[in-house]
N, C-alpha and C positions, 0 to 999 in steps of 0.2 A: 645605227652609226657605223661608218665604214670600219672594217676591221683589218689588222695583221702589223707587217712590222715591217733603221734607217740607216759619215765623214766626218768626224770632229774637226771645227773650225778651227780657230787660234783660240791657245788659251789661256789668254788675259781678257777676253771678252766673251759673255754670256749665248753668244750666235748658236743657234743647234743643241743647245742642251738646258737642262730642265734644272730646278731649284728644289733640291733635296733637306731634309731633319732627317735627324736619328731619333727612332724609337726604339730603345732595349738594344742598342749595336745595330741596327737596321735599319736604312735606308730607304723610307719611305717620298712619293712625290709631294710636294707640298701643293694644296688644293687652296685658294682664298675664295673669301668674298665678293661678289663685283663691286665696284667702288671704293677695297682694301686699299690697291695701291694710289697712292698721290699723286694729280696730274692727268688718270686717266681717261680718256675722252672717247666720245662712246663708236666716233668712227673706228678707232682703234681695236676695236673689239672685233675680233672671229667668233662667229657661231659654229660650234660643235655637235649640235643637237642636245634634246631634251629629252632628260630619264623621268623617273618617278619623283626627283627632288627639284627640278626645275631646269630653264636652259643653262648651258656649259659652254663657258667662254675661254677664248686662249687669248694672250695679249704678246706682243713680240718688245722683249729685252734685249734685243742681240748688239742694239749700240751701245750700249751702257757696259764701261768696265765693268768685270765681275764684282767686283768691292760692294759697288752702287747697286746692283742686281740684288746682292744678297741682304743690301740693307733696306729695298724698299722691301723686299717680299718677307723677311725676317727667316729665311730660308738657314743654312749650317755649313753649306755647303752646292756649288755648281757640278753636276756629275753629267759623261755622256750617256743619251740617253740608253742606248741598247746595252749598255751596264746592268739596267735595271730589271729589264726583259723578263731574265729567268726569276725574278722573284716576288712580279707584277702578276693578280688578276690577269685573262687574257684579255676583258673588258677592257681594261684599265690601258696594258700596253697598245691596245688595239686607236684608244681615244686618243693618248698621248702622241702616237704615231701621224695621227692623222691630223693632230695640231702642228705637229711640225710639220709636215709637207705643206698645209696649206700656210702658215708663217713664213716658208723661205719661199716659196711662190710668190705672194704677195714682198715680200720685200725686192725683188727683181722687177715686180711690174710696176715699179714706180714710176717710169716712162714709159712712153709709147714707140712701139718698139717700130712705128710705120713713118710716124712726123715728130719724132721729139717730144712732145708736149708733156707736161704732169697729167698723170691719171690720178683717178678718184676713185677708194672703194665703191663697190655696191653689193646688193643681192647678201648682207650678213657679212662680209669679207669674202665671198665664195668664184669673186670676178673684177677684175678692175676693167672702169670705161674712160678713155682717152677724152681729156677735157678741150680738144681741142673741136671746136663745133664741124668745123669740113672735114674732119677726119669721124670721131666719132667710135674709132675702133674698140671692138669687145675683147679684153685679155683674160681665158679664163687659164686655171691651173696648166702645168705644162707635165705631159707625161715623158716617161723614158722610157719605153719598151725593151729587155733584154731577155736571154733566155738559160736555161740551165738546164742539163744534159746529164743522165745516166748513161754510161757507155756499157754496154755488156758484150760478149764473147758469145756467138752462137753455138759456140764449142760443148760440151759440158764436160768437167763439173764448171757450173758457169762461176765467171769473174765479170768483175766492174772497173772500171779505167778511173782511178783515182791521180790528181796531178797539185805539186808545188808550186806555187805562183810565184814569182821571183820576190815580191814582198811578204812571203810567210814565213814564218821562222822553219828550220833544218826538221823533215819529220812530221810538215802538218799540211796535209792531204786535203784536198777537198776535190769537190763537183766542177765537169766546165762549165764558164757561162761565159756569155757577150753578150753585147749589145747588140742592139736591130740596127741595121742600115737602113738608110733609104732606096727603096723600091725592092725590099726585099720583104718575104713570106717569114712567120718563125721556120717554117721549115725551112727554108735556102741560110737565113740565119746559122741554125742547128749544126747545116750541114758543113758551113765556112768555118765557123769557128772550131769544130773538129777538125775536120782538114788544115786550119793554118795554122793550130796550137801542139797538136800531137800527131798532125799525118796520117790518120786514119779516114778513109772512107765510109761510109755508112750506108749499111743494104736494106735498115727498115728503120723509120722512126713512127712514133705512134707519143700521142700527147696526154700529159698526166695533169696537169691542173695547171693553177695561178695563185700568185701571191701578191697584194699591193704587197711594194717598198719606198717608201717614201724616206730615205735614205742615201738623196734627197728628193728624189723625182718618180722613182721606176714603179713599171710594174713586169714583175718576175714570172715566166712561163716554161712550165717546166714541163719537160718531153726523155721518154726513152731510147734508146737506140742501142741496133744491133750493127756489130763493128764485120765490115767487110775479110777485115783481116786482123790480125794480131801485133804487127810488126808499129812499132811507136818512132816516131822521131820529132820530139820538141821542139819550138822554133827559139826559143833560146832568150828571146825577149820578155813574153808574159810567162811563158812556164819554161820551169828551168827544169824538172823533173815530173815523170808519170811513171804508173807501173798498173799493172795487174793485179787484185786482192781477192780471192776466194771469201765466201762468206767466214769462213772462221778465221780467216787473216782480220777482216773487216772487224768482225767482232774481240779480236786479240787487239786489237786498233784502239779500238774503241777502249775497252777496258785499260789498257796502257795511257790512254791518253787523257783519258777522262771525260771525252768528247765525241760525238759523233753528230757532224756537221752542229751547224748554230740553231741556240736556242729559240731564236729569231728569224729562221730560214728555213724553206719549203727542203734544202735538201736534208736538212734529220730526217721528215717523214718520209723521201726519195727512198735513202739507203736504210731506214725501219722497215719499213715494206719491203723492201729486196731482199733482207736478210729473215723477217717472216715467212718469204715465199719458199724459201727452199729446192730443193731439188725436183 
């Protein structure tokens, strides 16, 4: 089963987030029956794939006020799902994850995005086909490609270019990332989005991994780089602040803050690694 990990909607309606019980003060997902809830039809059904206990279905509640969400499922409570992240199996998060990307996908493909028409599941829920016979078009899930960036200092003792997003609260640091354009490489990506967030050129990037994010679309590609220069200047719109942090800055960071990057995000293991590496 695909793995890893997701924008809360509005919330008076169930859209993007999962139906929670407490167990012992704890916040577990709630798992049903197929055939549990009332009404449900078997197009309705996404396939998740099949463990040792049988196939695993997800079903989408997101029209249904919350009220009615919680009373079909007998759920406690509606929570966002990346809430849960840190205290989920990676199994677990990894499945839940991948129920919702393909949920909010298929709710979008409900037309044809070429002639109008209603589409029809197919393929388990994994593809909608435009029911219009002269068109005919296949919509399968839609990806978002974005990237996310270690900035370091050739200098030594080395630092990392940590920056405030204009929607983080006073204090909370993270990784750059952006989105992929069109006709662009992750590297020219890598390279723009340094340059138009912080003003830094970059003399070497080299590529570290992937992460689905389905969150609601993406998938996250994460690359290092070495900063041509040291001198910052923010563009003022998406980062309103960046600085330089030495590893033991980083790690006084962290320790103060009680976080270091998200639970649910490739860059904890970016700046883990970086601060393993040492001198």
């Amino acid at each position: 089963m695909p793995g890893s990990l997701p924008r809360p909607p509005t919330p008076e309606r169930a859209s993007g987030r999962c139906g929670v019980i407490s167990v012992s003060s704890r916040a577990v997902p709630m798992v049903l029956a197929v055939g549990s809830i009332d009404g449900t039809a078997p197009a309705e059904l996404v396939l998740l794939g099949v463990d040792d206990k049988g196939p695993q279905f997800a079903i989408d509640l997101s029209e249904l006020p919350a009220a009615d969400a919680l009373a079909r499922t007998e759920a406690d409570a509606i929570v966002d799902l990346r809430s849960l992240f840190g205290i989920l199996p990676a199994a677990d998060a990894a499945t839940i994850a991948y129920a919702r990307g393909l949920l909010r996908s298929n709710r979008g493909q409900r037309y044809c995005g070429h002639c109008g028409s209603p589409t029809e599941p197919r393929s388990a829920g994994h593809l909608h086909a435009c029911t219009n016979a002269n068109c005919g078009e296949l919509l399968f899930p839609r990806i978002e490609p974005a990237v996310i960036t270690l900035v370091e200092t050739i200098a030594r003792p080395h630092r990392c270019l940590l920056a405030r997003h204009r929607n983080s609260k006073v204090g909370g640091y993270s990784l750059l990332a952006g989105f992929v354009e069109v006709g662009e490489s992750f590297e020219d990506t890598v390279r723009r989005e340094i340059s138009e967030e912080v003003g830094i050129e970059l003399r070497q990037i080299a590529y570290v991994g992937s992460q689905p994010w389905p969150f609601p679309a993406g998938l996250m590609v994460a690359f290092r780089g070495i900063a041509a220069e040291e001198s910052v200047s923010v563009d003022g719109t998406e980062v309103v602040e960046a600085r330089w942090f030495t590893r033991e800055e980083v790690r006084e960071y962290a320790l103060t803050t009680g976080r270091l990057g998200r639970a649910d995000s490739i860059d904890r293991l970016m700046l883990t690694v970086w601060l393993e590496e040492g001198e």
